[in-house]
C-alpha positions as CSV (number, residue, x, y, z in Angstrom):
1,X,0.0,0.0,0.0
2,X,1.9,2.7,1.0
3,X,5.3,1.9,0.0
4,X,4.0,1.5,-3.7
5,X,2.1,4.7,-3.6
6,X,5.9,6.2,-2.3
7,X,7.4,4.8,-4.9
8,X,4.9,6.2,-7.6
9,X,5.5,9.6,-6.4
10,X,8.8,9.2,-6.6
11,X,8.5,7.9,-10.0
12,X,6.5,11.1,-11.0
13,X,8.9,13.7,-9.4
14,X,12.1,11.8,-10.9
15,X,10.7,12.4,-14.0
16,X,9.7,15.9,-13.8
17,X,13.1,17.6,-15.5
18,X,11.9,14.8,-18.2
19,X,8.5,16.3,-19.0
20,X,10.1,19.9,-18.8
21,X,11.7,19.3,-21.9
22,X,9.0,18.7,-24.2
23,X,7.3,21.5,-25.7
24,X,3.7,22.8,-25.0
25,X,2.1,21.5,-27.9
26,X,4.1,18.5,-27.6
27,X,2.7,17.7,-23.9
28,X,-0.7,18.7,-25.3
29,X,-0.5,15.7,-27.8
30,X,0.8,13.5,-25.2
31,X,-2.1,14.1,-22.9
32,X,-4.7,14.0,-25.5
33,X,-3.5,10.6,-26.8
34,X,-3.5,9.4,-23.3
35,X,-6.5,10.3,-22.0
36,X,-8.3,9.0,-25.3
37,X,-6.8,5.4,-24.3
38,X,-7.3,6.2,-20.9
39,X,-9.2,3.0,-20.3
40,X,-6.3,0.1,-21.9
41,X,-4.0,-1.4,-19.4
42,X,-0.9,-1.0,-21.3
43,X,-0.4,2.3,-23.5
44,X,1.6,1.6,-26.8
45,X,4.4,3.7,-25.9
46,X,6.0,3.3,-30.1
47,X,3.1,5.8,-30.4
48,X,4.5,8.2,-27.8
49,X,7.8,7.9,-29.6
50,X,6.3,9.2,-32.6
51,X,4.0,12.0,-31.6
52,X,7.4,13.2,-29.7
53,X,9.8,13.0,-32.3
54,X,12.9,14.1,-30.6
55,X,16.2,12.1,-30.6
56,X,16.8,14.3,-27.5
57,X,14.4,11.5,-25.8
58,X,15.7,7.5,-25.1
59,X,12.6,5.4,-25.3
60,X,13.1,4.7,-21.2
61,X,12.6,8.6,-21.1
62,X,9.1,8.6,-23.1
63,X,8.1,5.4,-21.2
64,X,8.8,7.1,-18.1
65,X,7.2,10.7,-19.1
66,X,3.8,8.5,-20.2
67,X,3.7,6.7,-17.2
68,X,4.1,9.9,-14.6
69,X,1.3,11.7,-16.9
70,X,-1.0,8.6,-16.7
71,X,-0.2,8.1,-13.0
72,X,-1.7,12.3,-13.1
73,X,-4.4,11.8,-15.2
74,X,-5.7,8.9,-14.0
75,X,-5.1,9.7,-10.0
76,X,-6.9,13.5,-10.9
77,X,-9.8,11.8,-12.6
78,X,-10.3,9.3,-10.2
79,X,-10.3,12.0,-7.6
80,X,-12.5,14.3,-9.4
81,X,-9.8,16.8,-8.9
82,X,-10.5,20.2,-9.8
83,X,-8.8,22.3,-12.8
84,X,-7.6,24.9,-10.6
85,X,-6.3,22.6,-7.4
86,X,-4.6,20.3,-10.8
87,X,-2.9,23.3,-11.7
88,X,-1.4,24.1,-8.6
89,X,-0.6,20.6,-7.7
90,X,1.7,20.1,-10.4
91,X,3.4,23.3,-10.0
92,X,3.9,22.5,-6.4
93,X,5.3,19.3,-8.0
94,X,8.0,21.4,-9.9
95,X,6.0,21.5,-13.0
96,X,6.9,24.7,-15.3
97,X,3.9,27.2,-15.1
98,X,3.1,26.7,-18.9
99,X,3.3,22.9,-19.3
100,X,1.0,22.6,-15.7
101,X,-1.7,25.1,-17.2
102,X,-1.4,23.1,-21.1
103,X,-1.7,20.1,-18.9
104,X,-4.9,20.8,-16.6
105,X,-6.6,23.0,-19.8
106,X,-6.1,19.2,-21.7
107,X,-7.9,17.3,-18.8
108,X,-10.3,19.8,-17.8
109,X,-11.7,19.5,-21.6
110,X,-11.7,16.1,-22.0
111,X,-11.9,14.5,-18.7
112,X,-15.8,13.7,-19.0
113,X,-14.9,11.8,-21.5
114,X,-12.2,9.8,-19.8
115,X,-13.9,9.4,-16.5
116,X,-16.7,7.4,-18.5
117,X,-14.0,5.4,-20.3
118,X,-12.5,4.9,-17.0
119,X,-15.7,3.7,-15.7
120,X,-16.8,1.4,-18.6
121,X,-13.2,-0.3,-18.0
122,X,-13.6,-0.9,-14.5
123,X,-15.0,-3.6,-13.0
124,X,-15.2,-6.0,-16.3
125,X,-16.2,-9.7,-15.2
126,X,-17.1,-11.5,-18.1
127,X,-21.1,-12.9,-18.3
128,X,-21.3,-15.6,-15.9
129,X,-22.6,-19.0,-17.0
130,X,-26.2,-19.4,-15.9
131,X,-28.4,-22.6,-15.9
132,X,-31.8,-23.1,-14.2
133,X,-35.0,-25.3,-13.9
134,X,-38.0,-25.2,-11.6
135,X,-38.7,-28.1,-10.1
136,X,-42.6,-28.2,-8.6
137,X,-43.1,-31.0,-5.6
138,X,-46.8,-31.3,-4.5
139,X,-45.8,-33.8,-2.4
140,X,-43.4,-36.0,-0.6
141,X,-43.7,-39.4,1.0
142,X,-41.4,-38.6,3.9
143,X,-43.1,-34.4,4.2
144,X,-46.6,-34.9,3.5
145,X,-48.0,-31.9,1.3
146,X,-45.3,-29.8,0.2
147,X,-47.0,-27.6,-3.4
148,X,-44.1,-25.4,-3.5
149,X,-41.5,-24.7,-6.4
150,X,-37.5,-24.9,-6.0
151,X,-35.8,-23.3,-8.2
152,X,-32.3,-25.0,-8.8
153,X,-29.4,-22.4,-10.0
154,X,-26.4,-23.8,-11.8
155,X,-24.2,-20.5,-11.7
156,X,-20.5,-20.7,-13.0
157,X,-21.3,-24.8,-12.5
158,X,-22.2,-24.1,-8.5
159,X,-25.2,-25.3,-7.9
160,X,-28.1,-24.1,-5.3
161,X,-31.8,-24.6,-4.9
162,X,-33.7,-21.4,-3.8
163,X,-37.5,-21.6,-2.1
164,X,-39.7,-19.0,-3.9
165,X,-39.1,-16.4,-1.1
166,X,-35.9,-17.2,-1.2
167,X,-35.5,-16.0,-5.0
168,X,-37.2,-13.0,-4.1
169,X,-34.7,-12.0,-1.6
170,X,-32.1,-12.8,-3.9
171,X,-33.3,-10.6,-6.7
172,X,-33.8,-7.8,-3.8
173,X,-30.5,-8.0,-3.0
174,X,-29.1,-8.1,-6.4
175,X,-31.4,-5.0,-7.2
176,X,-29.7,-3.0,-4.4
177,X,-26.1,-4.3,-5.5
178,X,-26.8,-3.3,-8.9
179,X,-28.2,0.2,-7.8
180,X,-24.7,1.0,-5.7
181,X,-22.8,-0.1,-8.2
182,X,-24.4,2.2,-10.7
183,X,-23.7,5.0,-8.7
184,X,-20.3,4.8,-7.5
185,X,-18.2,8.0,-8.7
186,X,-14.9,7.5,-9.8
């Protein structure tokens, strides 16, 4: 926990002088190509080497440079940080004045955008496999009058049998799951 998030910042200020070097428009286009991908895992950082076109730059330097931006765009969306506390922060940081304010202007217009991207890619579990039947017992020799459905669930191949009010508290409590999920702010 907090030794990783130590060694993040870390990460971030040692690559500071880096990010000073590019040119505004130059961390404009960074920013803008990764908040658009916001939401993938790994960023394709031959991309990066591109848009930046400068021998001046190894490839460890633009891998490092993308991943202290992502580590800010990401933690400030997340956060719902405002423009105005963004732009401080960075210049507290040791950001230059220009390439703080080119960098907060770039998230503050698109970071709508990338929040909802960051929320469709959170979270993913794939469909899980469901099989059911409804089995109806009028009676048993061993209970006497029963006339009551059981549902049997198969779900991701564990089974269960649910009572009808059983069900219904399950679908409650699903309902309620679903509605907190549904509003959880990133």
């Amino acid at each position: 926990g907090k030794q990783w998030y130590q060694r993040r910042v870390r990460g971030v200020l040692a690559e500071i002088s880096t990010i000073s070097k590019l040119t505004a428009p130059k961390i404009k286009v960074v920013c803008l190509q990764i908040l658009n991908h916001i939401e993938e895992e790994e960023l394709k950082y031959e991309v990066f080497m591109k848009l930046i076109d400068d021998r001046t730059f190894t490839q460890s330097d633009v891998k490092g440079l993308v991943a202290a931006l992502t580590l800010i765009l990401r933690s400030a969306l997340r956060a719902d940080v405002e423009s105005t506390s963004l732009d401080s922060e960075l210049q507290q940081l040791g950001f230059p004045k220009e390439h703080s304010g080119i960098l907060t202007t770039t998230y503050t217009e698109h970071s709508t955008k990338a929040r909802e991207a960051l929320r469709r890619s959170s979270l993913r579990y794939p469909a899980p496999n469901i099989e059911w039947s409804v089995d109806y017992i009028a009676s048993s020799t061993c209970h006497g009058k029963i006339d009551e459905p059981f549902i049997n669930l198969k779900i991701n191949n564990t089974p269960c049998t649910l009572t009808l009010n059983k069900l219904d508290v399950l679908i409650a409590e699903l309902k309620t799951a679903s509605k907190c999920i549904k509003n959880i702010k990133l």
